[in-house]
N, C-alpha and C positions, 0 to 999 in steps of 0.2 A: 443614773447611778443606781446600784443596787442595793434594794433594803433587805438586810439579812437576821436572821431571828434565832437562836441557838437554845437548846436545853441538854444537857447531858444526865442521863441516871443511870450511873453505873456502867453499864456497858454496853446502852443503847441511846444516841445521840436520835436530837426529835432537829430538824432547823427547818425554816424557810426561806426562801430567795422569792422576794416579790410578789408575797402570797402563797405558792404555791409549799406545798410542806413535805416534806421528806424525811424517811427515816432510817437509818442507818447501824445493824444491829452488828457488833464490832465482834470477833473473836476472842478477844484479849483486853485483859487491862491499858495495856500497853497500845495496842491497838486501837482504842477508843481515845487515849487522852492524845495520841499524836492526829489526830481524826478533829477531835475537840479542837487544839489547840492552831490547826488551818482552819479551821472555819473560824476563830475569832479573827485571825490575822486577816481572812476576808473580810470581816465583818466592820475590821477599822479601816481598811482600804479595800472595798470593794470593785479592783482594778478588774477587766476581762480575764488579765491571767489568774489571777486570785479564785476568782471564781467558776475559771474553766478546771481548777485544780480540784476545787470542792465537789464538780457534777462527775471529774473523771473517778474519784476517789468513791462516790456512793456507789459505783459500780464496779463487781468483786474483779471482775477478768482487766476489766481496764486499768483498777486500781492496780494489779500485780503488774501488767506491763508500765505502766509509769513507775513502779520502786525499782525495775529491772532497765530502766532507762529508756525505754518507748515513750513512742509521742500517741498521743489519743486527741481523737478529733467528737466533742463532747456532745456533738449535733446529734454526728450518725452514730459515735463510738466505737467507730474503727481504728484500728491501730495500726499506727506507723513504723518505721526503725527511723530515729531519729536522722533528719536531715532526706528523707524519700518521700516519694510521694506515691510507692506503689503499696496498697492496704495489707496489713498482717493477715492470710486466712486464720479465723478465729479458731480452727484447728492448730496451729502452731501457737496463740496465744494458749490453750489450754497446755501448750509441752512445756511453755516458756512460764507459765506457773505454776508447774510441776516442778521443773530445774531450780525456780526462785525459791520453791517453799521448803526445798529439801539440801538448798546450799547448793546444788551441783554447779560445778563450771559451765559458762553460758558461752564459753566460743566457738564450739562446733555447731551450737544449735542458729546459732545468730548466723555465723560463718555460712552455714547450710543455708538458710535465706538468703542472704545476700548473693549466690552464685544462683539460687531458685530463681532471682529479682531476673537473673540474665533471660531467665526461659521464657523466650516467646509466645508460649500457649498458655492462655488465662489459666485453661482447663488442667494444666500440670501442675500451675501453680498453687492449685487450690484440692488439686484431689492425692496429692502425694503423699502428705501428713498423715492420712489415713492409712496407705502405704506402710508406710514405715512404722507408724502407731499398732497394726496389723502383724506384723512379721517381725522374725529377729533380725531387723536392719542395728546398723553399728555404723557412727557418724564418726569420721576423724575430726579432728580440732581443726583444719581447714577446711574442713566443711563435707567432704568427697563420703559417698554411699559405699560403704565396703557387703555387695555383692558376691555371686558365684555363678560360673560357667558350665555345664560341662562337654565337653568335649573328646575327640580322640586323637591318640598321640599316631603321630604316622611318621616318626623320626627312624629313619633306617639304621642308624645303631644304635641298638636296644641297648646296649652296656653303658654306653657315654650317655643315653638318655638317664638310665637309669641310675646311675649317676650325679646326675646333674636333678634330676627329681628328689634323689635322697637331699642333696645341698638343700634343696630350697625347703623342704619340710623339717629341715634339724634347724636352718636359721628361725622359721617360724616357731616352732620349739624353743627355741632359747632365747629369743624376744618375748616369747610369753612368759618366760620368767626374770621377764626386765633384764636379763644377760646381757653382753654382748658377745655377737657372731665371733667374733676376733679374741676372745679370751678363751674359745674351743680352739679342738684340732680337731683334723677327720683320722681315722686309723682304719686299716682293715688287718682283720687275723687272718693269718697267712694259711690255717689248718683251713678253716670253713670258707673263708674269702667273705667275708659279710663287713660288712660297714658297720662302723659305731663314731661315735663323739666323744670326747673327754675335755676335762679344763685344761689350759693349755700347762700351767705349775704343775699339773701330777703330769703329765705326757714328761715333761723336761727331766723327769726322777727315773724315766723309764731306760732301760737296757732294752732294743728294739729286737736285736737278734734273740736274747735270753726270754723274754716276753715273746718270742714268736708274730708280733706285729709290725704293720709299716706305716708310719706314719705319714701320710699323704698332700698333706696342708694347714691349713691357718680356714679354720671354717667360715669368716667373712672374707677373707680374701680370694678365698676358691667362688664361694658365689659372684665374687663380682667378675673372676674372669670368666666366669659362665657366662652369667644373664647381661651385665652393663658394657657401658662403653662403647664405641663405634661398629661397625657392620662389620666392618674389615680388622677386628680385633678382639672379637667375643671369641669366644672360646667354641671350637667346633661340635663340640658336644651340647650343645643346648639345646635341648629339645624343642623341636616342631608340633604345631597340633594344628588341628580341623575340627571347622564345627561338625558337628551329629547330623544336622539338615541336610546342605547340600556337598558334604565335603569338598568343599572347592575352596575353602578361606585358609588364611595364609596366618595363624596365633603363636605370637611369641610373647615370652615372658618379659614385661620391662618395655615390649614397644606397643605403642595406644593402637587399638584396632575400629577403624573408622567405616562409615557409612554416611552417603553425600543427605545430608537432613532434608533435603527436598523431594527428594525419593524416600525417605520415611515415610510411614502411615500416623500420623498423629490422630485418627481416630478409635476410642476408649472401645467403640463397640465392635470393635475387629480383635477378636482374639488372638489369631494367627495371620499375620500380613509383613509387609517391609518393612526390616530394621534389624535391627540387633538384639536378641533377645538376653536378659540375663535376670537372674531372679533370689529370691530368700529361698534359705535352704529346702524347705517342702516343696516349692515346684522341681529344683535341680535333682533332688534325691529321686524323686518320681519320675523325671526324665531319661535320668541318667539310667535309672531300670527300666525305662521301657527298651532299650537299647542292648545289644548283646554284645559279648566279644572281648576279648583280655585288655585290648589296649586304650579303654573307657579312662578319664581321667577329670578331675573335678578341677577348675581354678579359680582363685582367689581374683575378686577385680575390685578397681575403683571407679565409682562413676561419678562423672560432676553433673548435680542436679539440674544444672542448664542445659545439658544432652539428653536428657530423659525427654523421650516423645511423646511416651504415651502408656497409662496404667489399667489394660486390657478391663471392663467393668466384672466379665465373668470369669475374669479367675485375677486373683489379686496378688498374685505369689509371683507373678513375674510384672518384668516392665518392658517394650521397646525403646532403646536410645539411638541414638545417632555417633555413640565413641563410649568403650570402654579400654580401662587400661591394667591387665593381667597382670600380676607379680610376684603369684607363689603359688602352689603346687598344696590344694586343701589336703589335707589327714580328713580320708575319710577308707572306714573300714568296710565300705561293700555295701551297706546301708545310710548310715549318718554319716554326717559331718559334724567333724569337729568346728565350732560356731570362733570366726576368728573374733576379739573383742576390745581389740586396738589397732593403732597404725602401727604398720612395722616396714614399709617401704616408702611413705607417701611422703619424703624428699623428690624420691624420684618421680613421681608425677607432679609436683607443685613446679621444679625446675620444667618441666615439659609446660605444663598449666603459663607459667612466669611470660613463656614466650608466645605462648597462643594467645593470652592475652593483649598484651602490648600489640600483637598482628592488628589485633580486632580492635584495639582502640586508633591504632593510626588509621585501618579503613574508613571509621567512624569521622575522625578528623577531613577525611582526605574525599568521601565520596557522601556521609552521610544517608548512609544505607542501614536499616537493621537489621537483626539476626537473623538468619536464613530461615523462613518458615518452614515447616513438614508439611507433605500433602493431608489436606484435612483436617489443618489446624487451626484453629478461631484468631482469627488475625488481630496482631499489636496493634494495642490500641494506646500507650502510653509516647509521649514526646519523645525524639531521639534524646536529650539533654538528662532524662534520667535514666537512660541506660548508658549514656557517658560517661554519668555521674557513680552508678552503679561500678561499671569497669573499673574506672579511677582505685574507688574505694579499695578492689579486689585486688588491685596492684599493690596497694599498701599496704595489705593487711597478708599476701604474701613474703612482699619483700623485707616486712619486719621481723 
C-alpha cells in the first residue's frame, strides 16, 4: 500500500508517494484545490487507480488528455484514446490541449485519429500532426483532411463544363455563408449571357421577360444533377479533368480517385515517386504555376488519414495517398486560393466511407488479413483485434 504525504501553499502543492517527493505548480486557484483534493482522496484509499490518477495529473500534457478523456499509461506516460491500445503521438496530445484549453469541439480531432489508428505505417502516424500543424489543413468533424488538387480540365464542352464549374463554386459560396444551395437560383442576363445567383423569394417577385433574365434552376438541385447520382444519370455536363503529370487519369467531381496502396511509395524520403499527390495550398498554387495553359483548374478534395502514404521529409506541403475524393471546383483567382474552412459535401464521402468500411471490416472477419501495406512502408506491428476494434468504432461514429 501506498504512503502518501500532502502540503498545499497556495498554488503550489509539495506531496510524496513512498518517499519519493513531488511538486506540482498549479495554474490556478482552482486548479490547485481540484489537484489537492485527488491527492487526499489517494491519500485515504491509496488504490492503483487513485494513484495512477495523482502521477498522470503531475504531468501537464497527460494531465490535459485525461480531463479531455484520454487514458495515460503513468510508467511511460503515453497516451491512449480510451479503450485502444495504439499511443497518442505526443504531437496530437499537444492539439488535443490546445482544443481542451480553448473549449473548441474535439470530434474532428479525435475522429481524425481514430481513422489515422487505421494507417498502417507507424511513420504517418506519427509525422502527420506536424503536417497539418505546418500548413492550412482543415479537419471536418468526421475526421476527413480537406486538401487541394490541381489539375486540367479536358472536358470537350467548354460551355456545359463551364457551367457546371460555375454550380459548384456558387454552392461553395453559399455554404460558406451557412446558406443553403436550394434557397438560391441560378439566372443568366439574357443581354451579357453571364451567370449569377439570387435568393430564391426575390427571383419569385421577378417578372423574367421585363427583367431581361432566365431563370435556369434551383441552385442545389442543379448541382446534384451535375455532379451526384449514378453514372448513367449525371448530368452530361460535368466536367472531366486530368492530372498535370501524366494526363492519362480519369477526375471527376463526387467520385473517389484511387491508387492500388501497394504500389504506393510509402517512403518519406522520395519526394516524387508512386501515388497520388495532393497538398495545402502552397504546394498547389506553386504547382499549378509551374504549368501553362487556360484550362488549369484547382480542386477541392477530401482525404481519409488512413490513405495517406506518405509526407515527402523535403517538402512538407504535399502528401502521397492512396485515394482522394474531389468535390468542388476551388475559387481561386490565378494566384491564391480561397482557403475552404468547413465541410460542405462530406455527406457524400462518409456514405462512400460507410461502405468501404463495412467491406474491410467483413475481410477482417472473413480472412484476417491487415491493411494493404505501400511499398516501403514499416510494417504493422499492432494485433489484428485493434484494428477490428478501430474499424468497429469508425462504423459507429459514422452511422450516428
Amino acid at each position: 500500500m501506498k504512503n502518501i504525504n500532502v502540503i498545499k501553499q497556495g498554488t503550489v502543492i509539495n506531496l510524496s508517494i513512498d518517499g519519493k517527493l513531488h511538486k506540482k505548480v498549479c495554474g490556478s486557484a482552482h486548479e490547485a484545490d481540484s489537484f489537492y483534493k485527488l491527492v487526499l482522496v489517494a491519500k485515504t484509499d491509496p488504490s492503483d487507480e487513485n494513484v495512477k490518477a495523482i502521477r498522470c495529473y503531475l504531468n501537464e500534457k497527460t494531465r490535459i488528455a485525461m480531463e479531455a478523456g484520454l487514458e495515460v499509461d503513468p510508467e511511460t506516460n503515453e497516451v491512449y484514446l480510451a479503450g485502444f491500445n495504439t499511443p497518442v503521438p505526443m504531437a496530437l496530445v499537444e492539439i488535443i490541449k490546445e482544443y481542451h484549453e480553448n473549449g473548441y469541439p474535439m470530434d474532428a480531432i479525435l475522429n481524425f485519429w481514430k481513422l489515422l489508428m487505421l494507417n498502417p505505417d507507424t511513420r504517418v502516424r506519427t509525422d502527420l500532426f506536424d503536417f497539418i500543424s505546418t500548413h492550412d489543413f482543415v479537419l471536418t468533424d468526421a475526421g476527413y483532411m480537406v486538401v487541394y488538387k490541381a489539375v486540367y480540365n479536358k472536358t470537350v464542352d467548354k460551355e456545359a463544363s463551364a457551367f457546371a464549374e460555375f454550380i459548384s463554386s456558387q454552392c461553395l459560396q453559399v455554404k460558406k455563408w451557412s446558406k443553403s444551395p436550394n434557397a438560391y437560383v441560378v439566372y443568366r442576363d439574357n443581354e451579357t449571357e453571364d451567370l449569377f445567383i439570387t435568393k430564391k423569394k426575390t427571383a419569385n417577385k421577378w417578372d423574367e421577360v421585363e427583367k431581361g433574365v432566365e431563370i435556369l434552376g434551383v441552385l442545389g438541385e442543379l448541382h446534384d444533377s451535375i455532379f451526384n447520382g449514378e453514372e448513367n444519370v449525371k448530368d452530361s455536363g460535368s466536367p472531366m479533368y486530368t492530372d498535370m503529370h501524366t494526363q492519362e487519369m480519369k477526375i471527376e467531381l463526387g467520385v473517389p480517385v484511387k491508387h492500388d496502396r501497394k504500389d504506393c511509395d510509402a517512403n518519406p524520403r522520395m519526394d516524387c515517386s508512386n501515388g497520388l499527390h495532393v497538398g495545402a495550398t502552397a504546394y498547389v498554387e506553386k504547382f499549378v504555376n509551374w504549368h501553362s495553359g487556360e484550362n488549369r483548374t484547382i480542386l477541392v478534395c477530401y482525404v481519409n488519414p488512413a490513405n495517406v502514404v506518405a509526407v515527402p521529409i523535403t517538402d512538407h506541403s504535399k502528401m502521397r495517398v492512396s485515394e482522394y475524393f474531389p468535390f468542388a471546383v476551388a475559387n481561386w483567382d490565378g494566384s491564391k486560393i480561397d482557403i475552404i474552412e468547413q465541410a460542405y459535401f462530406e455527406s457524400d464521402y462518409t456514405t462512400y466511407e460507410l461502405g468501404e468500411l463495412e467491406k474491410q471490416l467483413a475481410k477482417v472477419y472473413a480472412e484476417e488479413k491487415p491493411i494493404v501495406d505501400a511499398m516501403n512502408a514499416e510494417k504493422e506491428q499492432r494485433p489484428m483485434s485493434e484494428l477490428l476494434k478501430v474499424i468497429e468504432t469508425r462504423l459507429v461514429d459514422i452511422e450516428e
